[in-house]
N, C-alpha and C positions, 0 to 999 in steps of 0.2 A: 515139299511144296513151298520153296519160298523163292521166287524168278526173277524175271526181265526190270523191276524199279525204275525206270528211265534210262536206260544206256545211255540218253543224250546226256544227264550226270555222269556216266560209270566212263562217258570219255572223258568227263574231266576229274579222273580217278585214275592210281596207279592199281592197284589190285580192285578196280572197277573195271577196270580190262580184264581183273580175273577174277575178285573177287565181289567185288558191286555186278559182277557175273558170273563168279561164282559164287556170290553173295549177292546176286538176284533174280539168277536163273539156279543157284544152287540156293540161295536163301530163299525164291518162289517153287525147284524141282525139290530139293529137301527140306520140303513141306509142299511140293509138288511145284513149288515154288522155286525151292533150292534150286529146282532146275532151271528157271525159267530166268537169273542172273545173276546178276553181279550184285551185289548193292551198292548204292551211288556213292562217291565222295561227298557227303553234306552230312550235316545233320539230320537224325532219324525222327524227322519232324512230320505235321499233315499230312504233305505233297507223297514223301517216299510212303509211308504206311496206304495212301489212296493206289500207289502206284504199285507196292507188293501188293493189294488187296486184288486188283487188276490183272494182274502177272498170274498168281495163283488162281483165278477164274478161268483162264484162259487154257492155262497147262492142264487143269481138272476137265476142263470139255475137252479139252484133244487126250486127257488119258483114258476118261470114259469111253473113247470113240473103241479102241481095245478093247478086246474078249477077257472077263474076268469070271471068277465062281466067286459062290459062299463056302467058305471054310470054318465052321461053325456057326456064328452070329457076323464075321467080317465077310465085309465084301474087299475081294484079293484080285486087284490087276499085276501078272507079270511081265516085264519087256524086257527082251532079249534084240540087241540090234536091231534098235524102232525110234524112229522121232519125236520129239515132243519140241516145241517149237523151234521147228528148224534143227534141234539138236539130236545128234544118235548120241543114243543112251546104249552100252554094249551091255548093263542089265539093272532092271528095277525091280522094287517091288513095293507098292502103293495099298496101303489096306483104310479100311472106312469101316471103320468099329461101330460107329451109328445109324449104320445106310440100310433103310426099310426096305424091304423086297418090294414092297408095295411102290417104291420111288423110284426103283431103279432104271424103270422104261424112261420117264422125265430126266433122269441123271443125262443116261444111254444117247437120248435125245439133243440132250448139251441144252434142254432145257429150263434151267436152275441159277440161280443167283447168288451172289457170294453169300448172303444171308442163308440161303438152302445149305448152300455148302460146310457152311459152319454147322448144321444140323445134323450132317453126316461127321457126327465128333467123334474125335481121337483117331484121327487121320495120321499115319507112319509112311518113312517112305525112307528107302533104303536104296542105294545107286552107286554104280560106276560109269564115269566119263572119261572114254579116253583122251589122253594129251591133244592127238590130232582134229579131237573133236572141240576140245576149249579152245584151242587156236582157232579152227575157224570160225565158232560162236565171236571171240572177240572180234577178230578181224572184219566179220559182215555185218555187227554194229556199229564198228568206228565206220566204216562206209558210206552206214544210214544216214553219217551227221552232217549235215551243211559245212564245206568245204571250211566256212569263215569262220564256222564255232569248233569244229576240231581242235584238241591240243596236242593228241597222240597221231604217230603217222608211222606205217611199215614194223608197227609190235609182233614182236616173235616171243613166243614165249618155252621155255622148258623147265620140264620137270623134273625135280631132283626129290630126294626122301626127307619129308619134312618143309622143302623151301620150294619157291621158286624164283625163275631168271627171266625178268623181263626184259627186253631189251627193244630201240628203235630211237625215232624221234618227238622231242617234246616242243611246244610252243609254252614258252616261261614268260612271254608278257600276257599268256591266261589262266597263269597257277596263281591263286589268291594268296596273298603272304608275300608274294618276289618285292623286295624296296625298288627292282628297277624294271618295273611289269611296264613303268611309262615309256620306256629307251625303248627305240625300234630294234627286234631282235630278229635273228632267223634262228630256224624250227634247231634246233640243239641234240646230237646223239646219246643214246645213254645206255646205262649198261645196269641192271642193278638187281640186287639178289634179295628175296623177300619171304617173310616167313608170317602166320597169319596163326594168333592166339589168343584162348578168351579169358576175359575178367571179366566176369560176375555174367550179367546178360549182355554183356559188351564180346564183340569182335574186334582185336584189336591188330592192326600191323606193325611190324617191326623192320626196320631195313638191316641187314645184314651185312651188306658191303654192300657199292654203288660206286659208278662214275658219270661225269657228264662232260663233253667236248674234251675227251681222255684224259681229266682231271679227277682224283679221287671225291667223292662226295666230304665236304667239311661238315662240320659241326651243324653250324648257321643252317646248311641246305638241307640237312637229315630232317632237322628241327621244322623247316618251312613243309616239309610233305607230310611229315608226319601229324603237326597241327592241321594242315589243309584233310589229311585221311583221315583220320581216327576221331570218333568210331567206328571201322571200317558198318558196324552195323550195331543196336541197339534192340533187340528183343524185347525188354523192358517197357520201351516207346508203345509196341502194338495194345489195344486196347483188349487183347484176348490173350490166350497160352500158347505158346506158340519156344519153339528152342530145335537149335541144330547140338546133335545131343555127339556126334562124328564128325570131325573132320580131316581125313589122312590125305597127303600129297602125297604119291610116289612118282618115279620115273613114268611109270604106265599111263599116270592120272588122276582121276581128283573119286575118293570113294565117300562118301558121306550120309550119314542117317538123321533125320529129325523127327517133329512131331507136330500137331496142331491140334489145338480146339479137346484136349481130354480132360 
């Protein structure tokens, strides 16, 4: 359960295209959230924790819309090739350690409020996405964004074991850090291969190789993305429990497990 954070950030994010959505719809859907996206390039300040708080309301009323049992004391939704905002999920599984029999029709309802939601504590949630499905998640957020505030254009993304390759074009007089963001620029090709690791309650990126206008990525420009990224997200920040406890890339897709509120 940890989701969508503002894509209109996560555009101006390199694994906010994947991980500020996959780290806000996987940091809102894993934590129901995680799926719901990317988490933004900023710091994990007010605005982003108001905006996973949001993201994660949103995924929780469209998961409860699905058929769930009690499996003891949990309340267990399974999804097998099913949506959750806008995204197929090829399979979930969402459990609600604190969800009253007695609440469930109001849940069922989509009647409930992130404060409710927090009361159905120790929230898990276990997924796989495939590749085709993060591409188009990315793809049909950068879209959502007013032509003039886009920085990413025609992102293609693949998946390899452990990394990913993002590649398309970027607007560099709106990446914060460029010394020549003043100079008129056009939008710039790029190529670049990315791997996503955590420190403490940090998420943090790494670039692995990269190019831009078929130029190897230098020193200076690793350095500019990776100050503008990092933290790609902050755990810490939230004013509750909350951790993505999984994160594996493969070829197939993005598999990840988290937790909330235990």
């Amino acid at each position: 359960m940890f989701g969508k954070i503002a894509f209109e950030e996560v555009n101006m994010t390199f694994y906010s295209t994947v991980s500020r959505k996959i780290s806000r719809r996987f940091i809102a859907l894993s934590l129901l959230v995680l799926l719901a996206n990317g988490v933004a390039a900023l710091t994990t300040g007010p605005r982003q924790v108001a905006q996973f708080e949001r993201e994660a309301l949103r995924c929780a009323r469209e998961v409860f819309r699905h058929s769930g049992q009690y499996a003891g004391n949990d309340y267990v939704v399974e999804l097998s090739n099913q949506a959750v905002r806008e995204t197929m999920i090829q399979r979930a599984k969402i459990s609600f350690a604190g969800l009253k029999q007695g609440d469930l029709e109001k849940f069922r309802s989509g009647d409930f409020d992130f404060a409710a939601l927090k009361d159905a504590t120790n929230i898990s949630v276990s997924a796989f996405i495939e590749a085709a499905a993060v591409n188009e998640l990315v793809n049909r957020e950068v879209r959502r964004i007013a032509a003039k505030r886009r920085i990413f254009a025609d992102v293609a993304i693949v998946f390899a074991a452990g990394q990913v390759r993002v590649s398309g074009k970027i607007d560099m007089k709106k990446v914060p850090g460029n010394p020549f963001m003043f100079m008129p620029q056009s939008m710039s090709p790029f190529d670049v291969t990315l791997s996503v690791r955590s420190e403490g309650s940090q998420l943090m990126l790494e670039i692995i190789s990269g190019e831009m206008n078929s130029q190897p990525f230098t020193p200076e420009l690793s350095k500019i993305f990776l100050d503008w990224l990092n933290p790609l997200w902050d755990f810490a920040a939230l004013p509750y429990q909350a951790a993505l406890d999984q994160l594996h890339i493969t070829p197939a897709g993005v598999e990840f497990s988290g937790r909330l509120f235990w």
